[in-house]
C-alpha positions as CSV (number, residue, x, y, z in Angstrom):
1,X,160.4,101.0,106.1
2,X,157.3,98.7,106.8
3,X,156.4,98.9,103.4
4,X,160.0,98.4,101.7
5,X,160.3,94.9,103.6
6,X,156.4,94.0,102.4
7,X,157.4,94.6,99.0
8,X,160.7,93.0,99.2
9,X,158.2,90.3,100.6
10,X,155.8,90.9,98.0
11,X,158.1,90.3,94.9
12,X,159.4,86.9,96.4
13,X,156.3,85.7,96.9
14,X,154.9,86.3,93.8
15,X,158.0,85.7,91.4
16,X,157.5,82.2,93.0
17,X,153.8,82.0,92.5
18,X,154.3,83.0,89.1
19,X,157.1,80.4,88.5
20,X,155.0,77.6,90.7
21,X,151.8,78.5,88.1
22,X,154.1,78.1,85.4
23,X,152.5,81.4,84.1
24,X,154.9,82.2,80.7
25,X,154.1,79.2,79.6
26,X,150.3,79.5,79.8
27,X,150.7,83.0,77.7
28,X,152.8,81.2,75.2
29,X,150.4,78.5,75.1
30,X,147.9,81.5,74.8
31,X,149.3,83.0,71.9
32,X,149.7,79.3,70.0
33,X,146.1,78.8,70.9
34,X,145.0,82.0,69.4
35,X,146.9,81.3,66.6
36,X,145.4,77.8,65.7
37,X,141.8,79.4,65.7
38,X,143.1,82.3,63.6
39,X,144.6,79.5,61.1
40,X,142.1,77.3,60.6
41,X,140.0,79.9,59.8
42,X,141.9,80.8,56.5
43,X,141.9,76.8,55.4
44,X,139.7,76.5,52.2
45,X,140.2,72.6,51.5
46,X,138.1,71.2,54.8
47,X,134.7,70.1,55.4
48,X,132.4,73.0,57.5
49,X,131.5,70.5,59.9
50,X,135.5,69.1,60.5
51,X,136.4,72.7,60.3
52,X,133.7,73.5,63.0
53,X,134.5,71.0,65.5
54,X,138.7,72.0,64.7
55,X,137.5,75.5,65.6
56,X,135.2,74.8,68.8
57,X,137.9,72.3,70.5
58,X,140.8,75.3,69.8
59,X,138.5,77.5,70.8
60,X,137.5,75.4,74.5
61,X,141.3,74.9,74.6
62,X,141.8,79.0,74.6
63,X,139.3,79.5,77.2
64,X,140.1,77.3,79.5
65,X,144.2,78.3,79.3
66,X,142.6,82.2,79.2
67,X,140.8,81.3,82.5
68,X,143.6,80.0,84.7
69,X,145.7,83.1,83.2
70,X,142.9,85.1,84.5
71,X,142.7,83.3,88.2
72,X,146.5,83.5,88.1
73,X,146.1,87.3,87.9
74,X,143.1,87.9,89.9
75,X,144.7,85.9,93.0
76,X,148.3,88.4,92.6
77,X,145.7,91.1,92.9
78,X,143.9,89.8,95.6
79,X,147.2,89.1,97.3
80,X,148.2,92.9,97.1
81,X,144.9,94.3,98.6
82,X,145.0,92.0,101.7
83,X,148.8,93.2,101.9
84,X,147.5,96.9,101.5
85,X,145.4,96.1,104.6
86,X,148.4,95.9,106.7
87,X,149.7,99.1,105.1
88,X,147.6,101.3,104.1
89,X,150.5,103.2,101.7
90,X,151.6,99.5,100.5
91,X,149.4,100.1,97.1
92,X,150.6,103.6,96.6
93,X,154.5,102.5,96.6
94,X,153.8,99.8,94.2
95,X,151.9,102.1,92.0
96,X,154.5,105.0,92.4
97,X,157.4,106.0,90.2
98,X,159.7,105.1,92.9
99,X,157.8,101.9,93.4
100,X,158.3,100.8,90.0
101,X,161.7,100.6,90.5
102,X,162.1,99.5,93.8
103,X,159.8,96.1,92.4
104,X,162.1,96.3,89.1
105,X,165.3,95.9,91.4
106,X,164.1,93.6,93.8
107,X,163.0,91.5,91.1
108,X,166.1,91.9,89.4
109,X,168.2,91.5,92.3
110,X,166.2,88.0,93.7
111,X,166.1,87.0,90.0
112,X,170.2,87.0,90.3
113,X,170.3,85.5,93.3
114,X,168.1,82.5,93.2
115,X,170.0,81.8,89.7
116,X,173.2,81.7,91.3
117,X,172.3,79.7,94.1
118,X,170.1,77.1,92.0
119,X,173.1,76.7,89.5
């Protein structure tokens, strides 16, 4: 039971971290990033050195959006082993079967409910 309320806990907390960090938006801005470099790597009609500097400023704009991706996910993970102190079965449920859905419905269920009250 301790463990269903941390999760229920867990997935509120963490739905609103992710929507506080604005995380989709740094993997779409990933993905756009990754395909500038990619692009200007096929372009035939620029200078080396005008193509170099292109690439290298794409490239420090895809590392630094790859690094807060990166903290983003590091400080969820360090969230659920500092929960999993409190219970030591908390990481087994989420990794579970039966805690994969529990997490899908919770998330589902809050997902509903915060839309219906914020609309």
């Amino acid at each position: 039971m301790i463990n269903q309320i941390l999760l229920i806990l867990s997935v509120i907390i963490i739905f609103e971290f992710i929507k506080y960090t604005k995380l989709l938006d740094l993997i779409r801005m990933n993905f756009k990033a990754y395909k500038k470099v990619i692009e200007f790597f096929t372009i035939k009609n620029l200078s080396d050195i005008k193509q170099e500097n292109i690439i290298f400023n794409n490239a420090k704009n895809l590392l630094l959006i790859s690094l807060k991706v990166l903290i983003i996910f590091t400080s969820i993970i360090f969230y659920l082993l500092i929960i999993n102190f409190f219970s030591n079965s908390f990481l087994e449920l989420i990794i579970s079967i039966m805690g994969f859905i529990e997490v899908s419905m919770t998330s589902i269920i809050y997902y509903f409910i915060k839309k219906k009250i914020n609309a």
